[in-house]
Backbone as a printed PyTorch tensor [residue, N CA C, xyz], in Angstrom:
tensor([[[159.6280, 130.5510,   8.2650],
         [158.6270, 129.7040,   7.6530],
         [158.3070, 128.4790,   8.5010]],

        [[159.5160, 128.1810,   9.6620],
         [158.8970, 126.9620,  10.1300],
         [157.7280, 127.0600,  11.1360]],

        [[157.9390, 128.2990,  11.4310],
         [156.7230, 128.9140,  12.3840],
         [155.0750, 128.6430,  11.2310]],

        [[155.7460, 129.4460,  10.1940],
         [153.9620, 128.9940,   9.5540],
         [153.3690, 127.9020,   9.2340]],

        [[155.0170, 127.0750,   9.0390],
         [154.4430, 125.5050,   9.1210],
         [153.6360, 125.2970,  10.4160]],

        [[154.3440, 125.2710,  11.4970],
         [153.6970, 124.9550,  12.7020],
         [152.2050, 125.6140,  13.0350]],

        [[151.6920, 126.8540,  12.3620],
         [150.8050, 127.5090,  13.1560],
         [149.8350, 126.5170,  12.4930]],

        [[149.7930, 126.0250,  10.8860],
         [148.7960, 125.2690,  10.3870],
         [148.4990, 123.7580,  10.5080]],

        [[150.1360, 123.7060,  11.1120],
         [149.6670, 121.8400,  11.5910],
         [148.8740, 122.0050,  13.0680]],

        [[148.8390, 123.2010,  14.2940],
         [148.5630, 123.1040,  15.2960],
         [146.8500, 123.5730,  14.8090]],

        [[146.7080, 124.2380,  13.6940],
         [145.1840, 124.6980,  13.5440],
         [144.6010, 122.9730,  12.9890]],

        [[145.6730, 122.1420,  12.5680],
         [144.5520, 120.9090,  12.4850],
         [144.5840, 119.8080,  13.1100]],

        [[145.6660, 119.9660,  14.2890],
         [145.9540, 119.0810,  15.6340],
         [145.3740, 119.5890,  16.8210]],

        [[145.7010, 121.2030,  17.0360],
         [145.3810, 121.5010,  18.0710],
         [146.4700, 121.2340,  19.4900]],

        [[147.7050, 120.9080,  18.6940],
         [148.7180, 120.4730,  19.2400],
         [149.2230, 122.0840,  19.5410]],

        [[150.0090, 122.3290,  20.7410],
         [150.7730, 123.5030,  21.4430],
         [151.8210, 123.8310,  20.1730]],

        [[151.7810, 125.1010,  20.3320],
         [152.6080, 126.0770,  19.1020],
         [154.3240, 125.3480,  19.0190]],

        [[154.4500, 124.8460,  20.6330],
         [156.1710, 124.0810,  20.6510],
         [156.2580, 123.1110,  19.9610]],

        [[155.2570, 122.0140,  20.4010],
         [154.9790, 121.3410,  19.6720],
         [155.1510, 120.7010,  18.0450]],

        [[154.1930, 121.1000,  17.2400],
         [154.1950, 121.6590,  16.2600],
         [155.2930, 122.0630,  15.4830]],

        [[156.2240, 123.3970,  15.9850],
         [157.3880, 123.4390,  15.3180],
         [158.6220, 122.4400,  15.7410]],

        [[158.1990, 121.6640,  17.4110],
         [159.2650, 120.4340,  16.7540],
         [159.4410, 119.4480,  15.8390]],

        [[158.0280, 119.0170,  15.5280],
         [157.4710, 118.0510,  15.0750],
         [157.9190, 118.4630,  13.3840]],

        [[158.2550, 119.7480,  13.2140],
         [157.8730, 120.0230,  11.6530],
         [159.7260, 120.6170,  11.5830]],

        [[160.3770, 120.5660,  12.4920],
         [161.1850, 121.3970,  12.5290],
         [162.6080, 120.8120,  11.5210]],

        [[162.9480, 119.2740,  11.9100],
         [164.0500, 118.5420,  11.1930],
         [163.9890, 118.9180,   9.7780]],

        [[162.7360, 118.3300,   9.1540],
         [162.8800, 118.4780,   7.7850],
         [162.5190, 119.9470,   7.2780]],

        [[162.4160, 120.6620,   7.4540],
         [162.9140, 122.2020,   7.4950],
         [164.2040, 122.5760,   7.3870]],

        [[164.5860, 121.8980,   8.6170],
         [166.4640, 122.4540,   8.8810],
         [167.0080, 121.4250,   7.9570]],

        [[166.5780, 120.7580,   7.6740],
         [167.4410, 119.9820,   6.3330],
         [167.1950, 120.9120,   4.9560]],

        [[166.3240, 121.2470,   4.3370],
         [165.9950, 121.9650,   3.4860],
         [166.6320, 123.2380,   3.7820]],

        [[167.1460, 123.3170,   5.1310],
         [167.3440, 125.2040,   5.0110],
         [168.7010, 125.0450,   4.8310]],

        [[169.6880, 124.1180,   5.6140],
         [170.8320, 123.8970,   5.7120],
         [171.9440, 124.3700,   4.9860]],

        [[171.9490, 124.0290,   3.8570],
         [172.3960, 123.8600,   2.4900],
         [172.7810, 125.7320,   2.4010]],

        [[171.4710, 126.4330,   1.9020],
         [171.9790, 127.8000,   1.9000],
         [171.4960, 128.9890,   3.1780]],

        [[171.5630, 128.1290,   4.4930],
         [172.1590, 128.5450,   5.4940],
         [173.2110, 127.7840,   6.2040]],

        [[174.3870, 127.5170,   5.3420],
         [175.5060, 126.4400,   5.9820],
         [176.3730, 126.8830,   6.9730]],

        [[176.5360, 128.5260,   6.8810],
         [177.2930, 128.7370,   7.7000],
         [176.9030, 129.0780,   8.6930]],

        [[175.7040, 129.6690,   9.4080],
         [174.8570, 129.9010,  10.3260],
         [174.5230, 128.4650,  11.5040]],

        [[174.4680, 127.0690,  10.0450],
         [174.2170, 126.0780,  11.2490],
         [175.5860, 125.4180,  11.4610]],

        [[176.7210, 125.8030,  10.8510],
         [177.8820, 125.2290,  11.5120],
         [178.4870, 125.8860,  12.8820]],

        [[177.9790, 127.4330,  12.3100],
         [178.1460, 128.1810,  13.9600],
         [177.3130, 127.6480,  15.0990]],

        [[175.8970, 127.1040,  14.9260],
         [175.1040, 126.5880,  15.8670],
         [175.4940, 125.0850,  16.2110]],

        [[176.1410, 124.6170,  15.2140],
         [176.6890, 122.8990,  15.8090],
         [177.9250, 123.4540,  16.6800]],

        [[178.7800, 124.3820,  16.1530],
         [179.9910, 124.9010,  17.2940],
         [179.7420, 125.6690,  18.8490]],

        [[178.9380, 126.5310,  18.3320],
         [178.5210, 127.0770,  19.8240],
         [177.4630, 126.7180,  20.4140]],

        [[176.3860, 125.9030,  20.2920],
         [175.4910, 125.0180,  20.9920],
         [175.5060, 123.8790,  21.5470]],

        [[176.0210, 123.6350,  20.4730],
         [176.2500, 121.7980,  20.8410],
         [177.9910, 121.2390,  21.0410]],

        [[178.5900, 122.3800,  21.0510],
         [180.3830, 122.1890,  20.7100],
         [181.0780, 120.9030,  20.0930]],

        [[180.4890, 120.7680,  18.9130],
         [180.9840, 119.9340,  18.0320],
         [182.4770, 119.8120,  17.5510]],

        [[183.1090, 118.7810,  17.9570],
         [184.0240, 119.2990,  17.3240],
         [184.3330, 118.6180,  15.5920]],

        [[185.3140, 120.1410,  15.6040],
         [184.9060, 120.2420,  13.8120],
         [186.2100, 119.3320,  12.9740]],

        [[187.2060, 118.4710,  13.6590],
         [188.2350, 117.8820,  13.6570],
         [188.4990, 117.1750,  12.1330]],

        [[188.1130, 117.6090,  10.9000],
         [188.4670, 116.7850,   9.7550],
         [187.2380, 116.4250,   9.5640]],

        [[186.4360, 117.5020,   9.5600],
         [185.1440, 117.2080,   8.9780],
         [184.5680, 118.7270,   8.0980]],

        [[184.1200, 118.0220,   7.1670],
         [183.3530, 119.3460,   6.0930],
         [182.3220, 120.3140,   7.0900]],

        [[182.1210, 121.3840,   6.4770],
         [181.1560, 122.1320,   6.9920],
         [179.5830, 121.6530,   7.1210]],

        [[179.3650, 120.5880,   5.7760],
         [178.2090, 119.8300,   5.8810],
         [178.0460, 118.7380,   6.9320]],

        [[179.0060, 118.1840,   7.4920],
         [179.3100, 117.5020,   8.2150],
         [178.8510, 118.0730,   9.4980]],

        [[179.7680, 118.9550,  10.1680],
         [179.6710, 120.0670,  11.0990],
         [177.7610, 120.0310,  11.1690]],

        [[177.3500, 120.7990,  10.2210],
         [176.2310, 121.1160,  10.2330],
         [174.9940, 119.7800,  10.4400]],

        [[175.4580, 118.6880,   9.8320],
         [174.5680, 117.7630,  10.0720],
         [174.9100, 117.1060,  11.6770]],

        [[175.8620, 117.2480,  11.9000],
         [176.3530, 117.0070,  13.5490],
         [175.8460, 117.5320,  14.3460]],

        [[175.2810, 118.6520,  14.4040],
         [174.9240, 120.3190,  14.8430],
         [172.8510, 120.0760,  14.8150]],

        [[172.6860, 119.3120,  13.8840],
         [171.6610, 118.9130,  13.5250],
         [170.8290, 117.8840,  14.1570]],

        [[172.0860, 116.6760,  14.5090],
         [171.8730, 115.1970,  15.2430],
         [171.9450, 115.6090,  16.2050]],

        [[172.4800, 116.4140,  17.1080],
         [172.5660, 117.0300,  18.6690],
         [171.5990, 117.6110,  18.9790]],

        [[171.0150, 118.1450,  17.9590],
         [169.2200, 119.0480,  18.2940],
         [168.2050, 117.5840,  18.1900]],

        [[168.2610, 116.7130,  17.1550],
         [167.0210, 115.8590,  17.9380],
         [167.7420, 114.8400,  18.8040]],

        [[169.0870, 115.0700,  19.6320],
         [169.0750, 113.9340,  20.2920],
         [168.7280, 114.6080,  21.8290]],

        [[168.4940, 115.8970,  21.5510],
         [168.0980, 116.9550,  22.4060],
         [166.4140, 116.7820,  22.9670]],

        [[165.8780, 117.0880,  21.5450],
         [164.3470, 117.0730,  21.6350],
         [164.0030, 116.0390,  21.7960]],

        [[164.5800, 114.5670,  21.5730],
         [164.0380, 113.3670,  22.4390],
         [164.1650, 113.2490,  23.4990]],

        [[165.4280, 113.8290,  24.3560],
         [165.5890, 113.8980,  25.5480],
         [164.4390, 114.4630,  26.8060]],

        [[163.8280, 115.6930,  26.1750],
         [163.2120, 116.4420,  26.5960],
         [161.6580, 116.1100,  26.1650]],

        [[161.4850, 115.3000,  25.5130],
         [160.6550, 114.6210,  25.4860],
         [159.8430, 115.2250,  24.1230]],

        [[160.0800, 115.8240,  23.2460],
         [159.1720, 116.6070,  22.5130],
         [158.9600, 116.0340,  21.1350]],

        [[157.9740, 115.8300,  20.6740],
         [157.3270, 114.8270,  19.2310],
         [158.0990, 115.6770,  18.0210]],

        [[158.8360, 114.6030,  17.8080],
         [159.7390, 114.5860,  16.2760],
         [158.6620, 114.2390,  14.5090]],

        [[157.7960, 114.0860,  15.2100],
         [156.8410, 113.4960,  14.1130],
         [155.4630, 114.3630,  13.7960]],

        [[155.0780, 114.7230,  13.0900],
         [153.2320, 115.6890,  13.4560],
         [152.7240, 114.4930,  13.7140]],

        [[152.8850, 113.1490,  12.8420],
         [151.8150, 111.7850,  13.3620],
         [152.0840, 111.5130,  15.2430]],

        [[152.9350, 111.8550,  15.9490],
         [152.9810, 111.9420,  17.1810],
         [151.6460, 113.0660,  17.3560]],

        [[151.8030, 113.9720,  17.0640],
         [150.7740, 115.2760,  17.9290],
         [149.2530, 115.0330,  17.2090]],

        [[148.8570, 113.7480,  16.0890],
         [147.8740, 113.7480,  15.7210],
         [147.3580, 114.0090,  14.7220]],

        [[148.5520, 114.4170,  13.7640],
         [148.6570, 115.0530,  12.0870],
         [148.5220, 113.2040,  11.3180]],

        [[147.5360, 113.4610,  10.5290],
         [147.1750, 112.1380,   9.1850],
         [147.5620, 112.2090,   8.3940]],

        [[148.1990, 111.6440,   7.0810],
         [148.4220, 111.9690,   5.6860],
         [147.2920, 112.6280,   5.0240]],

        [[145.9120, 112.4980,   5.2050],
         [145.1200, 112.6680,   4.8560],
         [145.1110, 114.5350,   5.4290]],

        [[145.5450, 114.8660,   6.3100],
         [145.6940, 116.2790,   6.6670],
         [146.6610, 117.0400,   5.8770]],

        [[147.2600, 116.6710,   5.1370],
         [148.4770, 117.1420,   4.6030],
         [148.1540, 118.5200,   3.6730]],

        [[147.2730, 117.9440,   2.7650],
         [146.6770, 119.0610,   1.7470],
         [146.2770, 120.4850,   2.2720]],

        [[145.2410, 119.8910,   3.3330],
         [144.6290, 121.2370,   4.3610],
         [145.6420, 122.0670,   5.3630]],

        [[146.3200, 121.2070,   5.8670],
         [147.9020, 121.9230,   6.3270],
         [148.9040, 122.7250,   5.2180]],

        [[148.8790, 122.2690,   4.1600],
         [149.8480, 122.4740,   3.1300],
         [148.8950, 123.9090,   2.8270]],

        [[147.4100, 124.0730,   2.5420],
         [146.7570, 125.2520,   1.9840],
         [146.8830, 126.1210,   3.2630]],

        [[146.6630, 125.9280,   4.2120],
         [146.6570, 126.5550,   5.8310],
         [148.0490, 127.8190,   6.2420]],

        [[148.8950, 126.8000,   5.1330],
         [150.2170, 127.6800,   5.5830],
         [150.7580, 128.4610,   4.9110]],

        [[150.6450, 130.1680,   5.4110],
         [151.3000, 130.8190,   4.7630],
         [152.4080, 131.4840,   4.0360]],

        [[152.7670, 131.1010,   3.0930],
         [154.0990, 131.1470,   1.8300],
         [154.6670, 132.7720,   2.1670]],

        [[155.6800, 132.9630,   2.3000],
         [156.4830, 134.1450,   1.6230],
         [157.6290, 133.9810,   1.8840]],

        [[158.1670, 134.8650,   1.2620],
         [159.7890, 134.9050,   1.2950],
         [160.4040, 135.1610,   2.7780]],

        [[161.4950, 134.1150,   3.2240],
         [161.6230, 134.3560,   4.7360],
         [162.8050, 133.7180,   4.9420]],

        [[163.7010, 133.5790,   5.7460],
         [165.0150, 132.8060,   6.0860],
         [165.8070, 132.3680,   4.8770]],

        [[166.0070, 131.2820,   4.6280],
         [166.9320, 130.9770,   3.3930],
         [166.3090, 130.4520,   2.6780]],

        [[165.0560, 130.0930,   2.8060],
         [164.0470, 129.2350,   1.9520],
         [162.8660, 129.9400,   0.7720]],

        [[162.3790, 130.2540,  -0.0060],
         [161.2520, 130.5520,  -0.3800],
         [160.2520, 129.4220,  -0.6990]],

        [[160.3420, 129.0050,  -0.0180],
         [159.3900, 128.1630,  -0.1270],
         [157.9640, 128.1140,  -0.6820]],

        [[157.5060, 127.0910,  -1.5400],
         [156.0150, 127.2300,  -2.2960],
         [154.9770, 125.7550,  -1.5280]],

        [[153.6970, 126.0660,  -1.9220],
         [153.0850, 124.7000,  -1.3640],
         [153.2530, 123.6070,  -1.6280]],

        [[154.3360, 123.2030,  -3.0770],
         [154.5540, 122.2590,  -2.8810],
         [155.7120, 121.0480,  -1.6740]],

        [[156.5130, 122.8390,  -1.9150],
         [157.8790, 122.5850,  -1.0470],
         [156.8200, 121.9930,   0.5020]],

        [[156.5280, 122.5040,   1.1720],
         [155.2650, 122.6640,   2.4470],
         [155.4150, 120.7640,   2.5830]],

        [[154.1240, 120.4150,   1.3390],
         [153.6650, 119.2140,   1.3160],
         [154.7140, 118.1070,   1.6070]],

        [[155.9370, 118.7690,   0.9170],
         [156.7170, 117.7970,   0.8890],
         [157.7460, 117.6650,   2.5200]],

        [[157.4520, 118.3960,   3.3510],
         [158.2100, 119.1070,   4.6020],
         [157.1720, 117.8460,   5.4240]],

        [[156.0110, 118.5660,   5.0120],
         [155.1670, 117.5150,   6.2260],
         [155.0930, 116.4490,   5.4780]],

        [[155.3850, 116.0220,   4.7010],
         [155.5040, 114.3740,   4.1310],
         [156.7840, 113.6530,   5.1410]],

        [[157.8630, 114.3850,   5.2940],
         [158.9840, 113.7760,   5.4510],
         [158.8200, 114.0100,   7.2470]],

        [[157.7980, 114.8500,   7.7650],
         [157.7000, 115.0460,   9.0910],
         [156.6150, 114.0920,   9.5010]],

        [[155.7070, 113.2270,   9.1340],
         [154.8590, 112.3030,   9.2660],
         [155.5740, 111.0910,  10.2170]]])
């Protein structure tokens, strides 16, 4: 789903497909986290080699999490859609733009959407 987020913020930025899903990507992986916990504690361990020393799995995972945007700032890539040119005022037309179905750990509906690119602004 974060892909369909991205394809509809880039149809009203015009911002590159990478783009786009960085920009939309955090508050996604926060929303997905939860009931994909064990998937991103494996990705804070074998990506980023966190160590897991007296810390919860949520922990782990939000560690795993802070290492990916301390990543994508590094590399220079917009954490924000208001970086690539996304308005509040775009939100609605992005939010209708993007297509819903059942996919990863999320089912996400348009409201869930609105509220993704609210927190990605």
């Amino acid at each position: 789903m974060v892909h369909m987020i991205g394809h509809s913020v880039g149809a009203w930025t015009h911002a590159p497909h990478g783009y786009c899903l960085a920009a939309v990507s955090m508050a996604y992986y926060r929303r997905a986290m939860k009931p994909g916990l064990a998937k991103f504690v494996r990705f804070a361990k074998n990506v980023w080699d966190v160590c897991t020393d007296g810390m919860t799995d949520e922990q782990v995972a939000e560690a795993g999490l802070a290492a990916l945007k301390c990543w994508m700032q590094e590399i220079g890539l917009p954490l924000t859609i208001s970086e690539i040119g996304a308005t509040a005022d775009m939100i609605p037309g992005i939010t209708k733009g993007t297509i819903c179905y059942p996919a990863g750990y999320l089912d996400l509906k348009p409201e869930d959407i609105t509220e993704i690119l609210k927190e990605s602004m």
